[in-house]
C-alpha positions in Angstrom: -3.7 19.0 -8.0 -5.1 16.0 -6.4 -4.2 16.2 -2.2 -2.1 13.2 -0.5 -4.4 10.4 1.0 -4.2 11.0 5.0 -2.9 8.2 6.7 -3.8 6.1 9.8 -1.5 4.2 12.1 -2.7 1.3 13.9 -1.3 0.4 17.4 1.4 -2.3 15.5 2.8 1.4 14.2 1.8 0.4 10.1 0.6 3.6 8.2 -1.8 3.0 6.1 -3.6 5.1 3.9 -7.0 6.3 5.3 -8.9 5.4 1.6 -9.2 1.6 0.7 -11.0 -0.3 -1.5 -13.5 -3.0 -1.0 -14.2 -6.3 -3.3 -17.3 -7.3 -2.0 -19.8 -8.7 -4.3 -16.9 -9.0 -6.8 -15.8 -12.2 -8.4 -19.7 -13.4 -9.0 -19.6 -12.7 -13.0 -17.0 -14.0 -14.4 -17.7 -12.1 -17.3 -17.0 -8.8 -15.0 -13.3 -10.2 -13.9 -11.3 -8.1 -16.0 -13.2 -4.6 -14.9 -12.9 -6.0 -11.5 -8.9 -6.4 -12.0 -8.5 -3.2 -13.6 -10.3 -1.5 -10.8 -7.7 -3.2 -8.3 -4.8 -2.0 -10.5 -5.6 1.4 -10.8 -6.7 1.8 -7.1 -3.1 0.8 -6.7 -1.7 3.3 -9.1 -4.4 5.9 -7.2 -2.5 5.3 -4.0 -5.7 3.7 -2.5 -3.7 0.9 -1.6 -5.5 -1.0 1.1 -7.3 -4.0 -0.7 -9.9 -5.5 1.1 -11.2 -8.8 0.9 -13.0 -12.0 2.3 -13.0 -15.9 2.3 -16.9 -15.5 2.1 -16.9 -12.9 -0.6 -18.5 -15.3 -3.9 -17.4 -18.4 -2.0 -13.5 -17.2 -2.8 -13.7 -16.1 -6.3 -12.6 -12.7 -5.1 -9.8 -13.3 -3.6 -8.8 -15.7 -6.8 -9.5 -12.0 -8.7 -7.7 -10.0 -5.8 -4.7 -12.0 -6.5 -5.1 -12.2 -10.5 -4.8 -8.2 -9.7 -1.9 -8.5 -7.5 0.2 -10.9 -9.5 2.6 -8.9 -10.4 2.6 -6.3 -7.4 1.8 -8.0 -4.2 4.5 -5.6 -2.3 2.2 -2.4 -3.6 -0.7 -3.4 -1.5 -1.7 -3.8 1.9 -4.0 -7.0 1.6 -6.6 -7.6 3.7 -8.8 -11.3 3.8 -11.2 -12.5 6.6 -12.2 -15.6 8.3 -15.5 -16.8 8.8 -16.8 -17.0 11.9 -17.7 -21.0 11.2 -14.2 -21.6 10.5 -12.6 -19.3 13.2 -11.4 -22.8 15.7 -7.3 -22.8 16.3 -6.9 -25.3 13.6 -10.0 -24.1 11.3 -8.4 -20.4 11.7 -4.6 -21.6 10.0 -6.4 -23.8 7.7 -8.7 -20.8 6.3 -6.1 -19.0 6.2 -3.6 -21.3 4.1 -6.3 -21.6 1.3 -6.8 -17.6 1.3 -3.6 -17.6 0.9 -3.7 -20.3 -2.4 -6.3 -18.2 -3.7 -4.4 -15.0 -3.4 -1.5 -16.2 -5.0 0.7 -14.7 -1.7 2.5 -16.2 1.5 1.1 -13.3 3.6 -1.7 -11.3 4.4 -0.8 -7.8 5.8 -3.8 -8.3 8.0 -6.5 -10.7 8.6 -9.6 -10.4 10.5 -12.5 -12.5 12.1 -15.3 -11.9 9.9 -17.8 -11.8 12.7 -18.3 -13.5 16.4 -19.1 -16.6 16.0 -19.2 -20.2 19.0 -15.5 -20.3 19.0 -13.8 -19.2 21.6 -12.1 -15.7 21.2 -9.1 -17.4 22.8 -8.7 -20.1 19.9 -9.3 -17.7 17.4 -6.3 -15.0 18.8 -3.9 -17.7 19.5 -4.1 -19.0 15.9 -4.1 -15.3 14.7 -0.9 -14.7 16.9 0.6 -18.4 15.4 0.0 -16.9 12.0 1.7 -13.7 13.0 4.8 -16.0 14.4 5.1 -18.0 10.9 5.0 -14.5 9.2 1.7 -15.4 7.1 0.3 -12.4 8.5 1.7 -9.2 9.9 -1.5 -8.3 12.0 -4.8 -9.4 13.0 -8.4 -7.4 13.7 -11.9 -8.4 13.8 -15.1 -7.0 11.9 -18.7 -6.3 13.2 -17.5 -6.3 16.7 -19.4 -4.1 19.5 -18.4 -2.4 22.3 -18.7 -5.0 24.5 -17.3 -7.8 22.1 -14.1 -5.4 22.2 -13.7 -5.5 25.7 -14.2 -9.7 25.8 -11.4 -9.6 23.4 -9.2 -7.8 25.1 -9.9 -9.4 28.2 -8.2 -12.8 26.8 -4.6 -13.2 26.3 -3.4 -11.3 23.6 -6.7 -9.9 22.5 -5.3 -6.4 23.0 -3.4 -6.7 19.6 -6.1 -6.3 17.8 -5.1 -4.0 14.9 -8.5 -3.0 13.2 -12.5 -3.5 13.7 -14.1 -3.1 10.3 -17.8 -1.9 10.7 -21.1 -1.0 8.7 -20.5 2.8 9.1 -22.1 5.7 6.5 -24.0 8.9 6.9 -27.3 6.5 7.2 -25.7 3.9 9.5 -23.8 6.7 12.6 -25.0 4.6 15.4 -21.6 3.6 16.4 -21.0 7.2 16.7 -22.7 6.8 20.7 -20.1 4.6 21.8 -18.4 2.3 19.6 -16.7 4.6 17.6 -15.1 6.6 20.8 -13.8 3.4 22.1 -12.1 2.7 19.6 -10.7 6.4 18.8 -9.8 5.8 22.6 -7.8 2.5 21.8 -6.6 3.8 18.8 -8.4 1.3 16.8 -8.8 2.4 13.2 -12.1 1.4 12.0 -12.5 0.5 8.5 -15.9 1.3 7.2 -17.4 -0.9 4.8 -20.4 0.1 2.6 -19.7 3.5 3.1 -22.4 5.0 0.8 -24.9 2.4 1.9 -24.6 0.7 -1.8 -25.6 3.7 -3.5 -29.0 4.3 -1.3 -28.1 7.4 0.5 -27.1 8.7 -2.8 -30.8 10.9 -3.5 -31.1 12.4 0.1 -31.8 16.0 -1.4 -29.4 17.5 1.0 -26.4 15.5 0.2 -27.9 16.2 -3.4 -28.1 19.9 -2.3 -24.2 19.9 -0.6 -22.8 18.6 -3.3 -23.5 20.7 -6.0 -22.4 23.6 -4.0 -18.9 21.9 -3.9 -19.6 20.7 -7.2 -18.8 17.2 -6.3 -21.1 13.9 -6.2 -22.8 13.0 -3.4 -20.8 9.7 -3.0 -17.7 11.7 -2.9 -19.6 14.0 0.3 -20.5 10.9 1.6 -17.0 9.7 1.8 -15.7 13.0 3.0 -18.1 12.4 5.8 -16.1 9.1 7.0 -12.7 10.8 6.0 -13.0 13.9 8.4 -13.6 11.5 11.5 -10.7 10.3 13.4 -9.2 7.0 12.9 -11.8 5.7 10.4 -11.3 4.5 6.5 -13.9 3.9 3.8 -13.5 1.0 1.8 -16.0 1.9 -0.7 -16.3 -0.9 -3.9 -16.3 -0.1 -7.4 -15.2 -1.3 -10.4 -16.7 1.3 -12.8 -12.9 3.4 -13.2 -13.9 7.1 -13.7 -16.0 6.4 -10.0 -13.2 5.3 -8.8 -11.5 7.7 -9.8 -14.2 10.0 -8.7 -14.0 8.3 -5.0 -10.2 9.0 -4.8 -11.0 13.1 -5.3 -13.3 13.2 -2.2 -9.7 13.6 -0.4 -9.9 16.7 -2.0 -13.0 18.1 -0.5 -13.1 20.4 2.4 -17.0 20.7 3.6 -18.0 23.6 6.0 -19.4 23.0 9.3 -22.2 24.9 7.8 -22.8 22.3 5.4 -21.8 19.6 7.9 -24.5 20.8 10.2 -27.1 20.1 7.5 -25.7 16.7 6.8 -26.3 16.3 10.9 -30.2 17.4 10.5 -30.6 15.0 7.4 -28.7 12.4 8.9 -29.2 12.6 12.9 -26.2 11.6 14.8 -27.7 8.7 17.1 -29.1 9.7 20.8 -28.9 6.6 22.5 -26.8 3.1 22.2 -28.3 1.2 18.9 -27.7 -2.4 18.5 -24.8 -2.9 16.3 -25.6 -3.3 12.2 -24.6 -4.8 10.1 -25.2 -6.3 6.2 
């Protein structure tokens, strides 16, 4: 019997399953749509509901596959698109976001975020955010690959402080937002979604995630997840379009490590000692 997905609440009061699903890299084959689509669907029907995408992600093809996916059940998922920083002006913010929107196939976005700081002003970029929230195109807005102390620029200007979500590089290999980043945010009640959250398969031969694994006879990627799942207000967005690991990525809800084992997850993958600069890919 397959447990429930825990949920998050952001500070807009949404609850939101804490297991996504990413579409980075998708849309670049067109040969690969239809995997890609059924992927979408049956994260959908897995109750992994929370569909993330980009404006950058193969130049918008993904979001044109996103919303093939969606056609017929838009009001199952909680959508997620992002802005480029380039484009992230007052007028180039609305504008990106009308032509997500065409690509999609939708009127609204459940949540949109700033892909990464870029020259224009935090202050443009909310008030269009908050504009886009007034016309009902989007219900909330968030940011990606923001620091601690691009979190506390943005909440400095007006409205910054509705920020809903910061989506970071965060796995067993990448912690370092574990020092401070990650506590601010649990402090702010922030969710953080974490994106590449088995490091594109790399961590995936450590011989002790290998080793805790098999004793829980589970893949590594599903420990890995667990890893991200256990901490407080963070989801993995992990990206597949292969079904049975999908499926496979949904059942690391299931898992329930021992500190024991956790403990040796913490020698093979040091928790960070000191303030590292912020990662990302």
């Amino acid at each position: 019997m397959e447990d429930r997905i825990p949920s998050l609440t952001p500070p807009d009061g949404t609850t939101v399953p804490s297991l996504g699903f990413g579409t980075w890299m998708m849309g670049e084959n067109k040969a690969e749509a239809q995997a890609e689509i059924d992927a979408i669907r049956l994260a959908l029907d897995l109750g992994m509901t929370v569909i993330d995408t980009a404006e950058m992600y193969a130049d918008g093809d993904a979001e044109q596959v996103v919303g093939e996916a969606l056609k017929d059940r838009r009001d199952e998922a909680f959508l997620v698109s992002k802005v480029l920083p380039w484009n992230a002006s007052y007028d180039g913010t609305i504008a990106a976001c009308t032509r997500s929107l065409h690509r999609l196939g939708t009127d609204r976005l459940d949540l949109y975020l700033l892909h990464w700081r870029g020259e224009h002003p935090l202050e443009d970029t909310v008030a269009a955010m908050e504009e886009l929230k007034q016309a009902g195109r989007i219900s909330a807005w968030g940011v990606s690959n923001f620091d601690v102390d691009d979190m506390e620029e943005l909440f400095s200007v007006p409205d910054g402080d509705n920020c809903a979500v910061n989506q970071l590089l965060y796995n067993l290999s990448r912690r370092g937002i574990e020092f401070d980043l990650l506590p601010w945010c649990q402090e702010h009640r922030i969710p953080v979604m974490a994106y590449s959250p088995i490091e594109q398969g790399r961590i995936l031969h450590n011989p002790e995630l290998i080793h805790v694994a098999k004793a829980y006879q589970a893949t590594p990627a599903q420990v890995a997840l667990a890893f991200l799942l256990e901490r407080e207000c963070v989801m993995p967005i992990p990206k597949t379009s292969n079904l049975r690991r999908l499926q496979e990525n949904r059942n690391a809800v299931d898992l329930d490590i021992s500190d024991e084992d956790w403990a040796r997850l913490d020698a093979a993958f040091p928790p960070p000692a000191r303030k590292i600069p912020l990662e990302m890919i």
